[in-house]
C-alpha positions in Angstrom: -61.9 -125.5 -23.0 -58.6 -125.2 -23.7 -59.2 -123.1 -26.5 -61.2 -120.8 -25.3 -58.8 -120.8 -22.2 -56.1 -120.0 -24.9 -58.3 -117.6 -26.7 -58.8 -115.4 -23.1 -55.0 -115.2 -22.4 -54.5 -113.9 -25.7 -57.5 -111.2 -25.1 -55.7 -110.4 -21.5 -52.2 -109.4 -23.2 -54.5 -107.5 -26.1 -56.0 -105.8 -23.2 -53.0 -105.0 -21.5 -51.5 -103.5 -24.7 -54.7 -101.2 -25.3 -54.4 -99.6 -21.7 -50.7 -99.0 -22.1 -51.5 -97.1 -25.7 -54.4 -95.2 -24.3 -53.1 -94.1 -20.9 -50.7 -91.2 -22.2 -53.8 -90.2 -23.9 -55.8 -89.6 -21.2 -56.6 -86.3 -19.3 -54.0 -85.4 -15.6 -55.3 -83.1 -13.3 -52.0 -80.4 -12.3 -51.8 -80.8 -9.0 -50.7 -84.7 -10.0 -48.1 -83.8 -11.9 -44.5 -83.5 -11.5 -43.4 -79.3 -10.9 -40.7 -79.8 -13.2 -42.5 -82.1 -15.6 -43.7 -79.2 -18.2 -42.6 -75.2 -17.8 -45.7 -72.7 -17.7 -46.5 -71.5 -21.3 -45.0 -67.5 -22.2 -47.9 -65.4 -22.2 -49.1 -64.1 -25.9 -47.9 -60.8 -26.8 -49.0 -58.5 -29.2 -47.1 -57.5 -31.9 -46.6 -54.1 -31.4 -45.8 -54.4 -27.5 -42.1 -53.3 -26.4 -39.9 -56.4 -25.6 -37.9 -55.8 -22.3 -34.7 -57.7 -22.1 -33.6 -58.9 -18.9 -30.0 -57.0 -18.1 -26.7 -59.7 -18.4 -25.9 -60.5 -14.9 -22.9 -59.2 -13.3 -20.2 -61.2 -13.2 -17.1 -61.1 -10.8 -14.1 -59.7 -12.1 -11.0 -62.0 -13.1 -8.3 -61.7 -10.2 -5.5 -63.8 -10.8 -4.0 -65.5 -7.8 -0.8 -64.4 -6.2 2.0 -66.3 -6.6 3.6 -66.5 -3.0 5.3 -70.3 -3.9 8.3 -70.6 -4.3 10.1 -71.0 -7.4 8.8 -74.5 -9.3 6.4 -74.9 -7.2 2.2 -74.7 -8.0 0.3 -71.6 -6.6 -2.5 -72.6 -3.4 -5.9 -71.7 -4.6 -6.5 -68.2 -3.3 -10.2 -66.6 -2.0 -11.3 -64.6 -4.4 -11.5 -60.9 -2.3 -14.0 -58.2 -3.3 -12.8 -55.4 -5.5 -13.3 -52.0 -4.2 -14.4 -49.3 -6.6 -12.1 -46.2 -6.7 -14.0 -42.7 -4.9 -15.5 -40.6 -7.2 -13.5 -38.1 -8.0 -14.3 -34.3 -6.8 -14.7 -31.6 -9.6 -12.5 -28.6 -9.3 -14.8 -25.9 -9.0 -14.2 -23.2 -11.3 -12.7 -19.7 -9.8 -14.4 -17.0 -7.8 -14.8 -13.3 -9.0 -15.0 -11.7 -5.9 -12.7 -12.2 -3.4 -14.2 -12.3 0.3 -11.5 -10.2 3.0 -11.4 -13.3 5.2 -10.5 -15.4 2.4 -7.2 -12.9 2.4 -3.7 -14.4 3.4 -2.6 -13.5 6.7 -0.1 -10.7 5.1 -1.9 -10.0 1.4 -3.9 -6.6 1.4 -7.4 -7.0 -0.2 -6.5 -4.6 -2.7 -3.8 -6.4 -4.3 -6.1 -9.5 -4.8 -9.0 -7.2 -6.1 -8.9 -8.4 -10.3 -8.5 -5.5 -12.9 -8.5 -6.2 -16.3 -6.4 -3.8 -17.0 -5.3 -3.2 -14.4 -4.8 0.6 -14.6 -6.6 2.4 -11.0 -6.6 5.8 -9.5 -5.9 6.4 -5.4 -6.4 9.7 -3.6 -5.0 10.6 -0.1 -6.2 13.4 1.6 -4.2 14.2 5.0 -3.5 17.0 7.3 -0.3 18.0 8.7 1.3 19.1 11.9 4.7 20.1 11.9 7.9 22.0 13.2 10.3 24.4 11.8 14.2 25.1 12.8 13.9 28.1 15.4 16.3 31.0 14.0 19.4 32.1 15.9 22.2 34.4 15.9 21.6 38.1 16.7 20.2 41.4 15.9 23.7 43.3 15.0 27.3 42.8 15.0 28.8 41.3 18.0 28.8 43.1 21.2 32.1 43.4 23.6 31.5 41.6 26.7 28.9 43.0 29.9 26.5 44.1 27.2 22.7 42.3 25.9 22.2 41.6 22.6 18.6 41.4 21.1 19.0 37.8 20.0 16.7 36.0 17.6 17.1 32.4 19.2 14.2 33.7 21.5 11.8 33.5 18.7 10.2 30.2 19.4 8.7 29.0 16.4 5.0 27.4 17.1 3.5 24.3 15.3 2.5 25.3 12.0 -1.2 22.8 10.4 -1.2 22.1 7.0 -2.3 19.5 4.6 -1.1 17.0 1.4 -3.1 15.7 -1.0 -1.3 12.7 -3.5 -3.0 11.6 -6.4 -1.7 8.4 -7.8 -2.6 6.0 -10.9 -1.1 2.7 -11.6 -0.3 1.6 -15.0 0.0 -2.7 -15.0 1.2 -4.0 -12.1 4.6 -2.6 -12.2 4.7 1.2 -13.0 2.6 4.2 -10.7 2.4 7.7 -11.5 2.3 10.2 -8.2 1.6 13.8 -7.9 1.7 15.1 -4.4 0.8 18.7 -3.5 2.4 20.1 0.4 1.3 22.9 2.1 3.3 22.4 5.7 1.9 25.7 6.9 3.2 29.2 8.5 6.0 29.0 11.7 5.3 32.3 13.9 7.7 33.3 17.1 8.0 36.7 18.5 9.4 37.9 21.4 9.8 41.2 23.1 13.3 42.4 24.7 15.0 45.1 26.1 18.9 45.0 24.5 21.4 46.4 22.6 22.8 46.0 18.9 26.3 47.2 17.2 26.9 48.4 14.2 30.1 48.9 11.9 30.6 51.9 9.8 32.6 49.7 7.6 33.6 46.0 8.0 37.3 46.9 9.9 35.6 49.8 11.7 35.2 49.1 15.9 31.4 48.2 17.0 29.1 51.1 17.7 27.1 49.6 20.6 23.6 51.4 20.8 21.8 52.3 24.0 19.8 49.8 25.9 16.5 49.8 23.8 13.0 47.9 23.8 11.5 46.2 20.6 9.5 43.3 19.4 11.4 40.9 17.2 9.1 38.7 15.0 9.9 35.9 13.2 8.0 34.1 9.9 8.5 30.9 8.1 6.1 29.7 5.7 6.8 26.4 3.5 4.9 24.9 0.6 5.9 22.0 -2.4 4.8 20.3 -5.2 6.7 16.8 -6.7 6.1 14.7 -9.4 7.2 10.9 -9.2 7.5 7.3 -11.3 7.5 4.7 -9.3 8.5 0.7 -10.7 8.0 -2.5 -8.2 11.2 -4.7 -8.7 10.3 -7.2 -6.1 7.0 -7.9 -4.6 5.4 -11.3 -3.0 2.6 -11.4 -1.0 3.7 -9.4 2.2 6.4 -7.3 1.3 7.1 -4.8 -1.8 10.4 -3.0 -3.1 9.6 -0.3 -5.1 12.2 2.4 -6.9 11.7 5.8 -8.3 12.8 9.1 -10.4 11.0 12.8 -10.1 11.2 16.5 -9.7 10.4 18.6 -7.4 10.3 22.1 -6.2 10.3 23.6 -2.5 9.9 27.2 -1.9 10.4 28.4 1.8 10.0 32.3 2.7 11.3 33.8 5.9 10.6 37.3 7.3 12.5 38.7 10.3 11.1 42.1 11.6 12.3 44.6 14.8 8.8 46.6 15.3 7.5 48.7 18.1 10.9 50.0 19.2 11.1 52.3 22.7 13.9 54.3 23.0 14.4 54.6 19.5 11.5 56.1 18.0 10.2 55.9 14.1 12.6 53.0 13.7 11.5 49.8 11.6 13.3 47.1 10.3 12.3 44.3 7.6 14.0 41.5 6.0 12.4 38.8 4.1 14.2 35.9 2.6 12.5 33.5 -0.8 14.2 30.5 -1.2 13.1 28.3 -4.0 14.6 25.0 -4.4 14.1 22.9 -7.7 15.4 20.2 -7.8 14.9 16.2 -9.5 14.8 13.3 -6.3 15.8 9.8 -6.5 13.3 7.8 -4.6 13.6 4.2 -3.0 10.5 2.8 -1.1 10.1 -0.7 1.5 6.4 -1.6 2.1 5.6 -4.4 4.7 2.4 -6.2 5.0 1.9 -7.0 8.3 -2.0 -8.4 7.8 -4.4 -8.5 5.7 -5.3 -4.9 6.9 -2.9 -3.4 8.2 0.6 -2.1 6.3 4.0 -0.3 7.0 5.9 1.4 4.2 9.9 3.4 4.8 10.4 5.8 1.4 13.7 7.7 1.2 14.3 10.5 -1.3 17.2 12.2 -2.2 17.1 15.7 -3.4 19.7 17.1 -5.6 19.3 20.7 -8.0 19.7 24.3 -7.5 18.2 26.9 -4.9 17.7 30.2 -5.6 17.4 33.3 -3.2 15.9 36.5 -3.4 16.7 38.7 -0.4 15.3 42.0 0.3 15.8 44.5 3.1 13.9 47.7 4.4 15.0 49.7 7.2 14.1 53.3 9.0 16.9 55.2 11.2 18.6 52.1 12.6 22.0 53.0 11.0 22.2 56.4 10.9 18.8 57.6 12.0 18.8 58.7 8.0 15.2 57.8 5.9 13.6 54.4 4.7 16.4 52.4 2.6 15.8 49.5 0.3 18.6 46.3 -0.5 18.0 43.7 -2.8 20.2 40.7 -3.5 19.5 37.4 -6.1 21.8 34.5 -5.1 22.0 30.5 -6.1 23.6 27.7 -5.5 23.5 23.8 -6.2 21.8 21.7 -2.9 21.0 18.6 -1.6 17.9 17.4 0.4 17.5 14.6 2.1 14.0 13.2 3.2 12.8 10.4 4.8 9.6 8.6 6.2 7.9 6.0 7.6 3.9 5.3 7.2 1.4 3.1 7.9 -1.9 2.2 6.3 -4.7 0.8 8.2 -7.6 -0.6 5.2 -11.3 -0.7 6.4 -12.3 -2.0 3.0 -10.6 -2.6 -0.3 -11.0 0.6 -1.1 -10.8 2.8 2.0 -8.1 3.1 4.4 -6.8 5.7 7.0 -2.9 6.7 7.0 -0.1 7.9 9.1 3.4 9.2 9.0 6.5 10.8 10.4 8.5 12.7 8.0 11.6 14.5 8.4 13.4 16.2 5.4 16.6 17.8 5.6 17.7 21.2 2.8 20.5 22.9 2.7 21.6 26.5 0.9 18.5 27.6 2.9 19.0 31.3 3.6 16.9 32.7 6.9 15.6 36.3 7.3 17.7 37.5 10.4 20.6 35.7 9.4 21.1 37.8 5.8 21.4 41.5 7.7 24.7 43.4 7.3 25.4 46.0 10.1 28.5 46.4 9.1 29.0 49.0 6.7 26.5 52.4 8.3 28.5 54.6 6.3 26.2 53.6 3.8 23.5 55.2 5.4 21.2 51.6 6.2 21.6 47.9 6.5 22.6 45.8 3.9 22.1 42.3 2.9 24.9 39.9 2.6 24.1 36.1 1.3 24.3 34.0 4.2 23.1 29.9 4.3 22.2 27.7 6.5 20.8 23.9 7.0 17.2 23.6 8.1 15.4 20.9 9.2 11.4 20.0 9.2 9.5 17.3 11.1 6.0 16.6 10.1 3.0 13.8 10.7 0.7 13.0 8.7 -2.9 11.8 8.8 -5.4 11.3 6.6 -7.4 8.7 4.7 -6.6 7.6 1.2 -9.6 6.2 -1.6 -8.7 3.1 -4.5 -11.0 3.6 -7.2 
């Protein structure tokens, strides 16, 4: 018994041993074992198939912590805050080639922001003209003794003459314009009919033959046209105001006619005189232009005039000396003058390349020699008037309005 009872516990342990060696060897169902215990196998790829690699997670960036301790003294741990990306930044965008008129400064015209490459451009003005002549004076004759009437020319009211200018302009860079202007200020016409006397001299020392109280119509004709030729440079210019300077030449010609028609009391009797004044001359210009809006501009140009006039006079009369036939004078004078001319404009633009004008001028000549004022009764005993050269100052207002084209 006790062997066998010592053979059993022996076959126990054996037993014991076997299960422990055959246990990890046996089958366990998944939902027994641990989650963690063994990872799920990688799927089988083939090959060939593209191998996606997962992107390296972001990490924070380093900020090292402020030292606000004082001297010797260790840091406190600090919160690490988030960093804030900078804004993207805007892209400049690349400049326009057409400029829009409301995108014009308050006091730029659109014209001077239009681009030209080069920038070489014509301009035409067209514009009409209204203007007004010195009336003539003196009188018809020598001068009479006191109680008597002379026919006097002062009663010749010259009317508004209509005319017209046309400029023609071309701009060479941004500095330098060429101008042509062409004036045509019109024809002056004042008559007026009187019942008077006139004297005459048989020679210049002689007493004054006063005729008998006679009837005529006394006319009197002014007509005035120009031409000038100009280069203009800008020496200053910013966006609302301009300063411009200039050298040019220029000729005036102004003819005058006096006439003593239709005489009663003193029949067949005619008298003529007509005065040609031509005054050429070279001008020094100066010019002020003000931008008051994008639209809308004011410009001041003075000139001054300096050169010679020249006068050709001519006389015809019929029995008002001497009751003798037709006679002829002619006389050629000249002399150096000086004009004087200035004006103040404005330019209203509907577009960049259209715009209306106006303007006041007022020019100023001297050496100017006028019909009635050139007629000599003092020396009869030559059987007719003669001429003798006698000037004056005359003066001319005009305005202007028109439209002017940029090409």
């Amino acid at each position: 018994m006790d062997t066998l009872h010592q053979r059993l516990r022996g076959s126990k342990w054996l037993l014991w041993v076997g299960l422990a060696l055959l246990l990890p060897a046996l089958p366990v169902a998944a939902e027994d074992m641990p989650p963690d215990l063994f990872p799920p196998a990688a799927p089988q790829m083939a090959d060939d198939a593209p191998v996606d690699t997962p992107p390296a997670p972001e990490l924070p960036p380093a900020v090292p912590p402020a030292d606000d301790g004082e001297p010797g003294e260790a840091s406190p741990p600090h919160e690490s805050s988030p960093v804030v990306p900078p804004p993207p930044m805007e892209a400049v965008p690349a400049p326009m080639e057409v400029i829009q008129p409301e995108d014009v400064t308050p006091c730029e015209p659109i014209v001077m922001r239009r681009r030209c490459n080069p920038c070489n451009r014509w301009d035409f003005t067209l514009e009409g003209a209204l203007s007004l002549f010195d009336d003539p004076e003196g009188i018809l004759g020598e001068p009479l003794p006191a109680g008597t009437t002379p026919f006097d020319w002062g009663l010749n009211e010259l009317d508004e003459a209509f005319g017209g200018r046309v400029t023609v302009g071309y701009s060479v860079g941004r500095r330098y314009r060429v101008e042509g202007r062409f004036t045509w200020l019109g024809e002056w016409e004042g008559s007026s009919r009187q019942t008077a006397q006139f004297g005459t001299r048989p020679t210049p020392t002689a007493a004054v033959a006063v005729s008998p109280a006679l009837t005529s119509t006394l006319t009197s004709e002014t007509e005035m046209w120009g031409g000038e030729l100009n280069v203009w440079r800008t020496i200053r210019a910013d966006r609302c105001s301009q300063w411009d300077v200039g050298l040019g030449a220029r000729y005036l010609r102004i003819d005058d006619t006096a006439r003593a028609t239709n005489w009663t009391g003193f029949p067949t009797a005619d008298l003529l005189s007509e005065a040609e004044n031509g005054f050429f001359c070279g001008q020094i210009c100066g010019a002020y232009r003000r931008n008051m809006s994008s639209r809308f501009q004011v410009s001041f140009v003075g000139k001054v005039l300096l050169g010679g006039m020249s006068r050709d006079l001519s006389e015809s009369d019929t029995r008002i000396v001497t009751g003798g036939p037709t006679a002829n004078a002619v006389l050629e004078e000249s002399d150096f003058a000086v004009g004087l001319e200035g004006e103040i404009g404005a330019l209203w633009r509907i577009s960049s390349r259209f715009g209306v004008t106006a303007s006041y001028s007022i020019l100023y000549v001297t050496e100017v020699a006028r019909a009635n004022e050139i007629l000599d009764f003092s020396q009869g005993a030559t059987g007719s008037v003669q001429l003798q050269d006698r000037t004056d100052s005359v003066v001319v207002h005009s305005f202007f309005f028109g439209f002017r084209v940029d090409l």
